[in-house]
C-alpha positions in Angstrom: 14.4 -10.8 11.8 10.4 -10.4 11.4 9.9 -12.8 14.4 12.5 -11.0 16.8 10.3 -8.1 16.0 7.0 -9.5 17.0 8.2 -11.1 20.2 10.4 -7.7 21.0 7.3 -5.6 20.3 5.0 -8.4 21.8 7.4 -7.8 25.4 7.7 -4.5 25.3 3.4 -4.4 25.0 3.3 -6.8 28.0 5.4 -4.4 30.0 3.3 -1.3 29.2 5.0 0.3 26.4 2.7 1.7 24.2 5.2 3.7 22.5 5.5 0.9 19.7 1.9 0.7 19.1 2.0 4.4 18.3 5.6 3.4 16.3 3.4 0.6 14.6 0.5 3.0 13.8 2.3 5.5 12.2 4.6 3.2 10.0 1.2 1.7 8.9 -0.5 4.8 7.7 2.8 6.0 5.7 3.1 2.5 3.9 -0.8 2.6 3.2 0.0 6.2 1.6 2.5 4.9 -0.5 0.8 2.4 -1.6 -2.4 4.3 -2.5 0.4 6.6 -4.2 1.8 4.0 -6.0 -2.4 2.8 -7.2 -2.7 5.8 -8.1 0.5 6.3 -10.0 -0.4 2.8 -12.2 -4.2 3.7 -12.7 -3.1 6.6 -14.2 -0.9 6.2 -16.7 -1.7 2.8 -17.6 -5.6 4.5 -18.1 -4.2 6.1 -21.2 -3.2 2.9 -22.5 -6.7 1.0 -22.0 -8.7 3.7 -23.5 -7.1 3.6 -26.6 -6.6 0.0 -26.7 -10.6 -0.2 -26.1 -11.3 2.6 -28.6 -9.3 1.1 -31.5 -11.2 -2.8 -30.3 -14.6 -0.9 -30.7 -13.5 0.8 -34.0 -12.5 -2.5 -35.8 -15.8 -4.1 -34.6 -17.9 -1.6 -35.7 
């Protein structure tokens, strides 16, 4: 499926369609926002987690 999508996309560039680089441009920028969403998502709540995890390690060395 992934390779009839390059060469489709790869004949359709030859030909002069730029349409899917702009398709390909703006599928990339909302996949890089969910994954920044998603980072962001993890950092946060598993922040929480480390902090006190770190805390209670410092405590017990102390």
């Amino acid at each position: 499926m992934y390779l009839v999508l390059i060469i489709a996309a790869g004949t359709l560039a030859v030909f002069g369609a730029n349409v899917v680089f702009e398709a390909v441009d703006l599928l990339l920028f909302v996949l890089s926002g969910i994954n920044v969403t998603a980072l962001a998502v993890f950092t946060f709540k598993h922040w929480e987690v480390y902090k006190i995890n770190n805390n209670k390690e410092y405590k017990t060395a102390v």
